[in-house]
Structures are given as structure tokens and as C-alpha cells.
C-alpha positions as CSV (number, residue, x, y, z in Angstrom):
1,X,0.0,0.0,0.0
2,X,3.4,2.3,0.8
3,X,4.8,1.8,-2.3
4,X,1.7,2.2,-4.4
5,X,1.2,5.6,-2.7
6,X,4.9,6.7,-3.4
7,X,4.2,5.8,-7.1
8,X,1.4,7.9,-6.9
9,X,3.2,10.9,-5.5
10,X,6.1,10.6,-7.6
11,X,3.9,10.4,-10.7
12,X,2.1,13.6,-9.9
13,X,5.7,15.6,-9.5
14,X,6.9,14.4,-12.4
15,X,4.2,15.5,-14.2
16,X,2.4,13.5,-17.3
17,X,4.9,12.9,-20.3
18,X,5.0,15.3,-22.9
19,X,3.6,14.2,-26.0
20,X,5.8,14.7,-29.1
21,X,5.9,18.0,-30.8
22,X,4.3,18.3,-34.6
23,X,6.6,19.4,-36.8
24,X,5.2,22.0,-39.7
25,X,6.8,21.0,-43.1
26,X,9.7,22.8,-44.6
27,X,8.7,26.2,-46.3
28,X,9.4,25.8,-49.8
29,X,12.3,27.4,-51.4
30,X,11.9,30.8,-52.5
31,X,12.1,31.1,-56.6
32,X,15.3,32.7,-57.7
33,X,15.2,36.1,-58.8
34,X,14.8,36.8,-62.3
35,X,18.5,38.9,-63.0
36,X,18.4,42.3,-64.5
37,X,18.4,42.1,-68.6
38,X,21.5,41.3,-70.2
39,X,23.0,44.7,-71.7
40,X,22.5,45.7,-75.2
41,X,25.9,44.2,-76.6
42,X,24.9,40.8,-74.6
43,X,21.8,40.7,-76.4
44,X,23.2,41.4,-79.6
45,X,25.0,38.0,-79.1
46,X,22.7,36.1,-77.6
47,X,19.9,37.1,-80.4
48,X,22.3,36.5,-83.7
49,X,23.5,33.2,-82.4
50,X,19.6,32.2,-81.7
51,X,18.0,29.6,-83.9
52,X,14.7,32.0,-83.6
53,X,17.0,34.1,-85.8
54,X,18.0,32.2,-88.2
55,X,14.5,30.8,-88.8
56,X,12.9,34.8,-88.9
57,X,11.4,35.4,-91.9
58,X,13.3,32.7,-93.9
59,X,10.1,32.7,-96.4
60,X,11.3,35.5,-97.7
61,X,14.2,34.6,-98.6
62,X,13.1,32.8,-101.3
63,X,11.0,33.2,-104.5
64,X,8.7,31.1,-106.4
65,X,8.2,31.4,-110.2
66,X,6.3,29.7,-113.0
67,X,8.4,28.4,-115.4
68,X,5.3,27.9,-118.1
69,X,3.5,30.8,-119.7
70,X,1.5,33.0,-119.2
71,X,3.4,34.3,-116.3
72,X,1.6,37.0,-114.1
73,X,3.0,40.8,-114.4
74,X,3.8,41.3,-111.3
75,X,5.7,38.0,-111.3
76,X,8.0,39.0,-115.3
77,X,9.8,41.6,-114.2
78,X,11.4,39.3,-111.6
79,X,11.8,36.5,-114.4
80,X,13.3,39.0,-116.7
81,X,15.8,39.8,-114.4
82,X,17.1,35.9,-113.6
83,X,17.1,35.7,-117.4
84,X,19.4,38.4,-118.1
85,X,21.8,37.2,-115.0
86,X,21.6,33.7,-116.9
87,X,20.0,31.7,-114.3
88,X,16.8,31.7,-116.0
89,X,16.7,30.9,-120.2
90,X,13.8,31.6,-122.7
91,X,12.1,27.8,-123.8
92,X,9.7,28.7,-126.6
93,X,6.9,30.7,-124.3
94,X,8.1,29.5,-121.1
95,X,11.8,29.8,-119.3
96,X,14.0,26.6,-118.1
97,X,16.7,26.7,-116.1
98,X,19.8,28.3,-117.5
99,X,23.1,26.4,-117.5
100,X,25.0,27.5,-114.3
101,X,21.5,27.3,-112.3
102,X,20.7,23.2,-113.6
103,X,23.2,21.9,-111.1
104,X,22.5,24.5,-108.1
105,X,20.5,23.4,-105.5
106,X,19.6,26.5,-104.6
107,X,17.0,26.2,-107.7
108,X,14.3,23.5,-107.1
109,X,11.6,22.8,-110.6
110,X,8.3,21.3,-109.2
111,X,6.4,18.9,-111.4
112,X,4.3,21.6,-111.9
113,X,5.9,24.1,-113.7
114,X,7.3,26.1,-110.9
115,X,10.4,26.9,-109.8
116,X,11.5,27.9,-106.0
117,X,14.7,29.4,-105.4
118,X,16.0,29.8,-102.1
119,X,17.3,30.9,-100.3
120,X,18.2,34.6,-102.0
121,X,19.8,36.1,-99.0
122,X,20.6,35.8,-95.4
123,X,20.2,37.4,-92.3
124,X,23.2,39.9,-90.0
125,X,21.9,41.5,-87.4
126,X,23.5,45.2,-86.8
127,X,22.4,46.5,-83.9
128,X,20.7,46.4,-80.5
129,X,19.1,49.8,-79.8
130,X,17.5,49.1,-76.2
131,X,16.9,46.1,-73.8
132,X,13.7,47.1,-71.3
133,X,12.1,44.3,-68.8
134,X,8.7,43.8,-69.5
135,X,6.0,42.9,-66.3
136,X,5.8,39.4,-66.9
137,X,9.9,38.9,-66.0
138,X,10.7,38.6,-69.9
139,X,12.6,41.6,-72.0
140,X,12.3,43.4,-74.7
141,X,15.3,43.6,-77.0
142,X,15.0,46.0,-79.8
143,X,17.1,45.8,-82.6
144,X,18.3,47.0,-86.1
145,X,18.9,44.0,-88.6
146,X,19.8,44.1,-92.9
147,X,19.4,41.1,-95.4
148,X,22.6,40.2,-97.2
149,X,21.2,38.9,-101.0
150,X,24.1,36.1,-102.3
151,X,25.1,36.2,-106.3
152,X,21.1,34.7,-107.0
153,X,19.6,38.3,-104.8
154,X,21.8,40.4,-106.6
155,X,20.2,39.7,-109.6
156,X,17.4,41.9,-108.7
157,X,18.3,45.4,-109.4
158,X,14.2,46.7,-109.3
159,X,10.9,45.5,-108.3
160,X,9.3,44.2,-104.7
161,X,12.2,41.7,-104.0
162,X,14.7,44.4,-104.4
163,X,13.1,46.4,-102.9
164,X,12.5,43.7,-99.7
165,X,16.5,43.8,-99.5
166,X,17.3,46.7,-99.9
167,X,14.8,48.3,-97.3
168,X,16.0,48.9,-93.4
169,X,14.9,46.1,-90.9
170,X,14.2,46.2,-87.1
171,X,12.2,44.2,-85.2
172,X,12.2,43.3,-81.0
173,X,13.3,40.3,-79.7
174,X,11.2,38.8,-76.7
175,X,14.1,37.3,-74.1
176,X,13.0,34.5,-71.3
177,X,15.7,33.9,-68.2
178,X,15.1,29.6,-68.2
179,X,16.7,29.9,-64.7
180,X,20.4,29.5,-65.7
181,X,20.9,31.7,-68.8
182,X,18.3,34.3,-71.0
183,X,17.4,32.7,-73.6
184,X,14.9,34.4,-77.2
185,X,11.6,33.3,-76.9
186,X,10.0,35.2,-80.3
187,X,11.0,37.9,-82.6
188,X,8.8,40.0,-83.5
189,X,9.0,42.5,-86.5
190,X,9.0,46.4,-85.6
191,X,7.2,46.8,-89.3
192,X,5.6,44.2,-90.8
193,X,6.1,44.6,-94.8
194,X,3.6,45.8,-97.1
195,X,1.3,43.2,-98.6
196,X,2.0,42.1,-102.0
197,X,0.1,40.1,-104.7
198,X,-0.3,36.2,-103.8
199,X,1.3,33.5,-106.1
200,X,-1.2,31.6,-108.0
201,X,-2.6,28.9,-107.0
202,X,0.6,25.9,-107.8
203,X,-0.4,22.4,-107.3
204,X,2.4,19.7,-107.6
């Protein structure tokens, strides 16, 4: 009866055990912080070394002609000029390929009658004019860029595809920070150029 009394007592100093403690779970790691934008000559860099780049506007740097008559105006002054640089030959009412274009592969003849050449020119960026952060944690990289026609572009001394190289480019670059490095997300072009008259209709 003594010792079941001590217990007792000894139970009531001691107090009733603790129970374990909950733990909340870790806070998540805070996100990085999105860096400032790279600087004008960074972005110069980073946007001509970009495939987005190399793939902007790469439809027009090429050409598509009908090789069989009639050919649309808009479309023989273009032909006439190809002729007289020897790519392109007279056949009867048509053209055909002239002799140093029949083994360059930058000229392609389509069952139907048409020919596509590309590419006419490429692409060299010139400048960055501004880099600005936009709201959503992208930038926006403005810049200044110029087509380079080859030996097949130079051909065209008049009309709308000299006039499409010849004319001043810009356009603004949208740049994304993927966590280790910015990268371009989308180029966009400052001024879009001026409609001009659809090819016909070509069906292979």
C-alpha cells in the first residue's frame, strides 16, 4: 500500500509525459530572382547566335516562279531579271533553267511548272538599340537588322524583292531567363512589310 502511494506521488511531481511535438513542413524554397536584362551588346549576341534568328522570316528569302506561260506581271519583271543574269533561259513561251543554275540546288523545278529558289539572301543583325524588362519577368530587346542577298539576290536590281533587301529592318526580340541563362523566346518584327500580290494557286 506504501509503495503504491509513493508511485502515486512521484507520478504527480513528475508530471504527465509530454507528447511529441508536430513538426510543420519545410517552407518551400523561394524562386530565384529573375537577373536584371542582359545589356545591349549581350543581347546582340545572344539574339544573332539564336535559332529564332536564323528561322525569322526565312520565307522571304526565297522566290517562287512559274516556269510555263502565261506568267503574271507582277511576277516577269522578276523572271526578266534571272534571265538576263543567266539563271533563267527563254524555252519557246516559257523559261528553263539556264546552265549555271541546272546543277545548283539553290533552284528547285516542281512537277508543276514552278520553280523555287532559295534561299536569295541571309540574315546579319546590326544593332541592339534598347533592352527594357517587361512585367511578366521577360525583355524586350529592340534591334536594327539588314538582309545580305548572295550572287542569285543580286540579280534583282528593281521591283518588290529588291526592294524587300534593300529596305532597313528592325524588329524586337522577346528574351525569357530559363533559370540559368536568357534565352529568345520570339522575334517580332517592328514593321511588318507591305502586302504584296499572292502567287497563283501551284499544285504539284
Amino acid at each position: 500500500m506504501k509503495t503504491t502511494a509513493m508511485l502515486l506521488l512521484l507520478l504527480a511531481a513528475c508530471g504527465a509525459p509530454e507528447s511529441p511535438k508536430t513538426t510543420s513542413s519545410a517552407a518551400a524554397p523561394a524562386k530565384p530572382a529573375t537577373p536584371p536584362p542582359p545589356s545591349p551588346a549581350d543581347a546582340r549576341q545572344l539574339i544573332a547566335n539564336s535559332a529564332t534568328f536564323s528561322d525569322y522570316e526565312f520565307t522571304n528569302a526565297s522566290a517562287t516562279l512559274p516556269l510555263k506561260a502565261p506568267m503574271p506581271p507582277y511576277m516577269a519583271g522578276d523572271a526578266k531579271q534571272l534571265v538576263a543574269a543567266g539563271w533563267l533561259r527563254r524555252a519557246g513561251a516559257g523559261l528553263e533553267l539556264g546552265a549555271k543554275a541546272k546543277d545548283d540546288k539553290r533552284f528547285l523545278v516542281r512537277p508543276n511548272g514552278y520553280v523555287d529558289v532559295v534561299p536569295l539572301a541571309s540574315k546579319e543583325l546590326t544593332s541592339v538599340t534598347a533592352v527594357k524588362p517587361n512585367a511578366d519577368g521577360t525583355a524586350a530587346a529592340d534591334f536594327t537588322w539588314k538582309w545580305i542577298p548572295n550572287e542569285v539576290g543580286r540579280a534583282f536590281a528593281r521591283g518588290p524583292l529588291h526592294d524587300r533587301y534593300a529596305a532597313p529592318q528592325s524588329a524586337t526580340a522577346t528574351l525569357m531567363w530559363d533559370g540559368s541563362a536568357w534565352t529568345v523566346l520570339s522575334i517580332t518584327s517592328a514593321h511588318p512589310p507591305p502586302a504584296t500580290p499572292p502567287h497563283p494557286t501551284a499544285r504539284p
